[in-house]
C-alpha positions in Angstrom: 89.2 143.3 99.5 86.1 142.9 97.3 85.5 139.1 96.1 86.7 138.6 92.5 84.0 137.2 89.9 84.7 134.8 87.1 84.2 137.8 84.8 87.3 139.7 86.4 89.5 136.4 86.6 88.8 136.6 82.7 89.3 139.8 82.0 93.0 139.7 84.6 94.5 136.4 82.9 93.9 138.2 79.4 95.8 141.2 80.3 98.6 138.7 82.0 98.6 137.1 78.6 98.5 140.1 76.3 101.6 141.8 79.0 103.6 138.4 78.7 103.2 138.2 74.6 104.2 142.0 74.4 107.5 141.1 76.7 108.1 138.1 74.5 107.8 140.1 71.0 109.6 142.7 72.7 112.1 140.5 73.3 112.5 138.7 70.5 110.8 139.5 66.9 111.5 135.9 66.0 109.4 134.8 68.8 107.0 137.0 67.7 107.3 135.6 64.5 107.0 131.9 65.1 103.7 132.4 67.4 102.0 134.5 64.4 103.3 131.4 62.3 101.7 129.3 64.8 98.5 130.7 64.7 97.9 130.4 61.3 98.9 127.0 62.0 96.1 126.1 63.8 93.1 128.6 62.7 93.2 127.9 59.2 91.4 124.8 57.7 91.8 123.5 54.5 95.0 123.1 52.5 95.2 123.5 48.5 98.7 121.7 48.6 100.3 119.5 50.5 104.6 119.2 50.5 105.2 115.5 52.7 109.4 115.4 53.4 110.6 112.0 54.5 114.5 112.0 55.5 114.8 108.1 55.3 116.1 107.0 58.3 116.5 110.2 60.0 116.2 110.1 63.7 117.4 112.8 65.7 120.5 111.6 65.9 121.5 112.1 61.8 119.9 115.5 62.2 121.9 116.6 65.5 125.4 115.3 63.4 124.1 117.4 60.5 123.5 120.1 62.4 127.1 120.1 64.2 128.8 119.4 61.6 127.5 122.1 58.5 125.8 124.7 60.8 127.1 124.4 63.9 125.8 122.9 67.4 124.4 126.5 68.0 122.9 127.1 64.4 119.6 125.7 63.1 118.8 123.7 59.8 115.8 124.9 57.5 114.1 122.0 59.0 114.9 123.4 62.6 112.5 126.3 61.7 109.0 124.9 61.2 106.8 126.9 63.7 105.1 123.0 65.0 107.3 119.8 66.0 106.3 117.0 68.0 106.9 113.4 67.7 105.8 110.3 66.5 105.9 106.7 67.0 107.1 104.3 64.7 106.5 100.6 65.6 105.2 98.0 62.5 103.3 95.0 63.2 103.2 91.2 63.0 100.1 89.5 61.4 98.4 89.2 64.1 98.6 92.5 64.7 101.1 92.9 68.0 104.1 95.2 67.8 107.0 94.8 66.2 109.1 97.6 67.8 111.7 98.3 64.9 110.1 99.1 61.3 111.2 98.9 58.0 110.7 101.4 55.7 107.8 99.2 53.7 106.0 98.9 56.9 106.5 102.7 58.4 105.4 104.4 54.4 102.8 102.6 54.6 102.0 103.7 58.1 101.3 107.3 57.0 100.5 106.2 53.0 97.3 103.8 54.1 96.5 105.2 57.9 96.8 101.0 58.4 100.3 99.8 60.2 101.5 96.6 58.3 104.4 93.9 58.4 108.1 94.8 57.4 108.7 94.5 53.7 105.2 94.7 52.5 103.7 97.9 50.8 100.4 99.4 51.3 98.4 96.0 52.1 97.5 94.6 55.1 99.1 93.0 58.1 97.3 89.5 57.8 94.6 89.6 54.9 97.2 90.5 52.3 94.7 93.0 51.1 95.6 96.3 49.1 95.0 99.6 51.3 93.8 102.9 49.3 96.7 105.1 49.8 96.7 108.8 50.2 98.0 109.5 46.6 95.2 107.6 45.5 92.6 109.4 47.8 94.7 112.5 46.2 93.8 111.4 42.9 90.4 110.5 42.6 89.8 114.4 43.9 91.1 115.9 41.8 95.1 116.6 42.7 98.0 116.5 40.9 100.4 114.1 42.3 103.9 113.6 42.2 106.5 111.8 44.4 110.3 112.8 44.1 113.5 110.3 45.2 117.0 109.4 45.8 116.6 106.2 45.6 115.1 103.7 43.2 111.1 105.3 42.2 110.6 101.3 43.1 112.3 101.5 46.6 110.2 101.4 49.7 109.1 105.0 50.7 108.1 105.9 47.0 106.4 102.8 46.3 104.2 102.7 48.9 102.1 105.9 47.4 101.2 104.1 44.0 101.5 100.5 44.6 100.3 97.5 46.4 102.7 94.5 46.8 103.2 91.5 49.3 106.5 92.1 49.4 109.0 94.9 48.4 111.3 93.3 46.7 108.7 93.1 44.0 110.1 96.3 42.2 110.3 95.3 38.4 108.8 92.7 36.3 111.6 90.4 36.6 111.7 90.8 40.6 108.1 89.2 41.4 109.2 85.6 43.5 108.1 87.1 46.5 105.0 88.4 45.0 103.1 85.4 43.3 99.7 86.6 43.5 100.6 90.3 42.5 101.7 89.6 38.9 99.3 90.2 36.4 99.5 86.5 35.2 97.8 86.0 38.6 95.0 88.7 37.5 97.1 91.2 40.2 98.8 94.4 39.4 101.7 93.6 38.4 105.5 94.6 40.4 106.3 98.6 41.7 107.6 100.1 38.2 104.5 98.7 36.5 101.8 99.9 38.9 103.5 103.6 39.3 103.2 104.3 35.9 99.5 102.8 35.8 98.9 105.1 38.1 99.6 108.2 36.0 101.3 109.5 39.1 102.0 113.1 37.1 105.7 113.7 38.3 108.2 110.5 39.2 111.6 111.1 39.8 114.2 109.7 40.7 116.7 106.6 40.2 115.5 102.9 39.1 116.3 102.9 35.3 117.3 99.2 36.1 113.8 98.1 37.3 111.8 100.2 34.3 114.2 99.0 31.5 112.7 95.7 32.6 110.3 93.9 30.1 106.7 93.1 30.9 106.2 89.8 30.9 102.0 89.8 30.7 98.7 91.6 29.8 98.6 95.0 27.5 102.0 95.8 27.3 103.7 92.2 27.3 107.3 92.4 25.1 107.6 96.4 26.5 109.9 97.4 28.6 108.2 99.3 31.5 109.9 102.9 30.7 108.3 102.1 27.1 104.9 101.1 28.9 105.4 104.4 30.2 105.9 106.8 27.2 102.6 104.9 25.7 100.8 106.1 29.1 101.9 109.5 27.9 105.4 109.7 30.1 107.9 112.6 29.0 110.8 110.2 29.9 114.0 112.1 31.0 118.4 111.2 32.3 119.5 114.2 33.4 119.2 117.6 34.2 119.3 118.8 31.2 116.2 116.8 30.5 114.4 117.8 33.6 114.3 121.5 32.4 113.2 120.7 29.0 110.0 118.7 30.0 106.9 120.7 29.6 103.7 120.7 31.9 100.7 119.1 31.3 101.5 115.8 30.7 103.1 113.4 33.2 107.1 113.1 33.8 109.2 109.6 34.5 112.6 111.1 35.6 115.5 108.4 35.7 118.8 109.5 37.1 120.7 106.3 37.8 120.2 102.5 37.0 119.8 102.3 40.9 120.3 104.8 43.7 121.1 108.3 42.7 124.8 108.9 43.7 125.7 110.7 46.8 126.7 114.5 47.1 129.8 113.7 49.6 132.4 111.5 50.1 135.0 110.6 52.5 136.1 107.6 55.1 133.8 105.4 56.2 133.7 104.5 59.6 135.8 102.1 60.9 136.7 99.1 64.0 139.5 101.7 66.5 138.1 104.7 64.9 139.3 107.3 61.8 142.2 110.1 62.2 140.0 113.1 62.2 138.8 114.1 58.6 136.6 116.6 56.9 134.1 115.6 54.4 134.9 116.3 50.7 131.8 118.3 49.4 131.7 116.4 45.9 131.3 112.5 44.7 133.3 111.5 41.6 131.0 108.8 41.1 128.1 111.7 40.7 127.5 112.8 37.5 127.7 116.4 37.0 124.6 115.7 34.7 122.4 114.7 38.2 120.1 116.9 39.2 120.1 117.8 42.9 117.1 116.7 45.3 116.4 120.3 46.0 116.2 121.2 41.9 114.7 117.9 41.5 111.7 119.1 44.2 111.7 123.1 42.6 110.7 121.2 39.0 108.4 118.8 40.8 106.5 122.0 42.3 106.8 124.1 39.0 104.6 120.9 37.0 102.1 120.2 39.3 101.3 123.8 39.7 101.6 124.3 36.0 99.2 121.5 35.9 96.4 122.7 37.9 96.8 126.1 36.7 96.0 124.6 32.6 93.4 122.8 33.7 91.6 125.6 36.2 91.6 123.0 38.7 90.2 124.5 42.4 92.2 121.5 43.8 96.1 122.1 44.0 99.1 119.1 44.8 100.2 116.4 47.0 103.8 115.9 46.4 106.1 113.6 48.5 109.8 114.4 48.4 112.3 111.6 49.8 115.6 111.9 50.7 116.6 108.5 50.5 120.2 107.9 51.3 120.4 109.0 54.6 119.3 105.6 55.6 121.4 104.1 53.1 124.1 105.9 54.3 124.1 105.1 58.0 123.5 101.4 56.9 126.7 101.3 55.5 128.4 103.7 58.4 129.2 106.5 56.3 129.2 109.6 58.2 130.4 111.8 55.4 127.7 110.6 52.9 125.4 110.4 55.4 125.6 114.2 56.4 126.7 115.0 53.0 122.3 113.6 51.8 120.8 115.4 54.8 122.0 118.7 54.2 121.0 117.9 50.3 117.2 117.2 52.1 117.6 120.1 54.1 117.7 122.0 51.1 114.9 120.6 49.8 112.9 121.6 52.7 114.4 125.2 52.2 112.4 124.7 48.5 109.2 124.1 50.3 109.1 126.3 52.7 109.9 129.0 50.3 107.2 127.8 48.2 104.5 127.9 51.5 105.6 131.3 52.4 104.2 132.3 49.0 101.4 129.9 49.2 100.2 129.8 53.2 97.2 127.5 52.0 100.1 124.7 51.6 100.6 122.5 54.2 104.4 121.2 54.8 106.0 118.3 56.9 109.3 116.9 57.3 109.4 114.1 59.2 111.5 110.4 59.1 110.0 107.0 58.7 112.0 105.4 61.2 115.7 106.3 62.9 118.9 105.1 62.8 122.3 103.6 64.1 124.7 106.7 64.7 125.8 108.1 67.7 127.7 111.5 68.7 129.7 109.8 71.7 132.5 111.7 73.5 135.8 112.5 72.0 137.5 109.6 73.9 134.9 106.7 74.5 136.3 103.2 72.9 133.0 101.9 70.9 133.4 98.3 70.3 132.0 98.6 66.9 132.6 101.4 63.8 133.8 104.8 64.8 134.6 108.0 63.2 136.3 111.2 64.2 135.1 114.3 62.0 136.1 118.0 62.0 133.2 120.0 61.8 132.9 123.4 60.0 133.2 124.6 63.5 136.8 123.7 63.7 136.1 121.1 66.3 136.2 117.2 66.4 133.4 115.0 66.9 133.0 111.2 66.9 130.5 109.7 65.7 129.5 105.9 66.4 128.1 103.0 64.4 127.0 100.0 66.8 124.1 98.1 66.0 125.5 95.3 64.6 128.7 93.7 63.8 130.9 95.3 62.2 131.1 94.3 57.9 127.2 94.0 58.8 125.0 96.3 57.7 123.8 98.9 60.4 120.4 98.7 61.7 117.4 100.4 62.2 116.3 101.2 65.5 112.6 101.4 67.1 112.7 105.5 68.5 110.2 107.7 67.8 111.6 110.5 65.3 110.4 114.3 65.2 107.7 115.4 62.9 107.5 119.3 62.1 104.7 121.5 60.1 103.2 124.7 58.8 100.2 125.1 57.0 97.0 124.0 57.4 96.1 121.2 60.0 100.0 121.6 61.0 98.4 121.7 64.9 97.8 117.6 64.5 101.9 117.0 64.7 101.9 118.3 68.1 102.8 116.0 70.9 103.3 112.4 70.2 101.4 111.3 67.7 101.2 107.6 66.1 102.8 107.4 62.3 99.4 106.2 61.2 97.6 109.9 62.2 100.0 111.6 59.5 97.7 109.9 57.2 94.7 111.6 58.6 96.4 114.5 58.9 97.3 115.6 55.2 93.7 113.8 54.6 92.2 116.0 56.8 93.9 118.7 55.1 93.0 118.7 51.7 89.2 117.6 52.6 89.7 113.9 50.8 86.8 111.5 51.1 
């Protein structure tokens, strides 16, 4: 038999590869699709746009129930389909820099916000030093991008404050909220509490819930006596309530959406877990404490995409968007043992993602992720295990039961976070950097890295 060279060894494991790929498209044109979606993945370079989904508080866990519940164990969610998942770690910090194995959501946004892990509670500034950390919205900003961040929660709560603010602590959300924040009020010569430094920002699309914290007056410098929604429409804010609102605003100047004095309302409703367990129930689909006047995260995201576009577009900008899209109450949700509302906000963020994607697939020079900034309490345990803490039994679109468990802390306490690393997904450009397990802090280099910021 005649010695093989290195030349024929090359030339054999190509044709091994290229017969395996054809028995894998043959096999399956969505394989076939995924690996084309893959490559483009990795060869391109340079993203125009950047979409960045956070499901707060969305381990794998609150995506499996999801997934059983609407879709069934065998179906797959929109954000099942992202050609790239890996995983990443979530872990903050003390001040002295040793781990601190279950995060916050201050700590983890600022994680992939700053490329700098931090203490629970504080936003975008360091673990010791108390010193502000450029953020990637800011990086976004000064070349040349539209920005925008989009909510379910309060614009002032963690995840979305941690793009356009710097405070010692997040409590810090409105003028009137500063105790745990002396040195950041702008008596002090700082920059004053969330509401008041998002707005500075001229962050060109905000939306989301917080009336309470903007309808808050300033208590120092240029806009003392305002309140900060009025500080807002002197910055040049189109300041809207509802959805009607939402669809009226016009692009090219910047938008401060405010759906709710707090949290925006939940899509679903039903019984919350409880000590023994629930009869079996189905989720009702609506919240009669949700106005019909609410926009939905997914229509909320489509209008968010629509401006900064718009925006780019009027001002022949090369440079296109970075726009982060939160679903919020996930978290909040599982922290109050919820199962119904809890699925009821991730299949509202699912559709969300649905809008991106849909948007990429038109515009393959965008890069999307869908990740979580830390997971959470519940627990698909067998049909008759005993939990000793808050249990429910649901009947899934499938026709079957589940139960679903909520122990992490005593129960009338709130739920708790837990310290697992959660999956991170992609397409686009630079989508090849989620791969693996990857550290929360190398998201930031990662959309950096994407859009070319320096």
């Amino acid at each position: 038999m005649p010695r093989l060279t290195r030349r024929h060894l090359t030339v054999a494991t190509a044709l091994v590869a290229a017969t395996t790929a054809a028995v894998a498209v043959t096999s399956a044109a969505g394989a076939f699709d995924t690996a084309q979606q893959a490559k483009g993945a990795i060869k391109n370079g340079k993203a125009k746009n950047v979409i960045l989904l956070i499901g707060d508080g969305m381990g794998d866990s609150e995506i499996t129930l999801a997934r059983d519940y609407t879709v069934g164990a065998n179906g797959r969610l929109n954000m099942d389909k992202f050609p790239l998942t890996g995983a990443y770690t979530t872990y903050a910090v003390h001040a002295d820099g040793t781990p601190d194995y279950v995060t916050d959501s201050a700590a983890s946004g600022t994680g992939w916000a700053t490329g700098v892990k931090t203490v629970n509670g504080r936003i975008s500034k360091t673990p010791g030093s108390d010193k502000a950390v450029r953020t990637i919205l800011e990086l976004a900003q000064k070349n040349g991008y539209a920005t925008g961040s989009v909510t379910t929660a309060e614009l002032t709560d963690a995840t979305p404050a941690v793009l356009a603010s710097h405070v010692t602590d997040r409590s810090c959300q409105g003028p009137a909220d500063m105790a745990k924040c002396p040195t950041d009020t702008i008596a002090a010569g700082g920059p004053g509490s969330i509401a008041e430094q998002s707005v500075n920002h001229k962050v060109d699309v905000l939306i989301g819930g917080g009336k309470q914290r903007f309808d808050q007056k300033v208590t120092d410098g240029t806009y003392k006596g305002l309140t900060v929604t009025q500080q807002a429409q002197k910055l040049g804010y189109q300041v809207v309530t509802d959805q009607a609102g939402l669809k009226s605003v016009k692009a090219g100047k910047p938008v401060l959406g405010l759906f709710a004095a707090g949290n925006v309302p939940v899509e679903w409703s039903g019984k919350a877990a409880a000590v023994g367990g629930t009869a079996p129930q189905r989720c009702t689909t609506s919240n009669p404490n949700r106005p019909s006047t609410t926009p939905s995260l997914a229509d909320s995201a489509t209008k968010a995409i629509q401006l900064l576009e718009a925006k780019q577009q009027a001002h022949h900008s090369k440079q296109g968007f970075f726009l982060q899209i939160e679903g919020a109450s996930i978290d909040k949700q599982d922290h109050a043992a919820d199962p119904c509302g809890q699925i009821g906000e991730t299949a509202a963020f699912d559709r969300a993602v649905k809008v991106a994607r849909a948007y990429a697939a038109k515009h393959p020079d965008t890069l999307v992720v869908t990740t979580a900034d830390h997971g959470h309490t519940s627990q698909i345990v067998p049909l008759e295990a005993t939990p000793p803490g808050l249990s429910s039994t649901l009947v899934t679109d499938e026709g079957q039961q589940l139960k679903v468990n909520y122990s992490t802390n005593t129960p009338g306490q709130s739920q708790e976070h837990t310290g697992t690393q959660v999956r991170i997904a992609a397409q686009g450009p630079q989508a090849y950097r989620v791969l693996g397990v990857t550290n929360q802090t190398d998201l930031f280099t990662t959309i950096r890295e994407a859009l070319r910021l320096r």
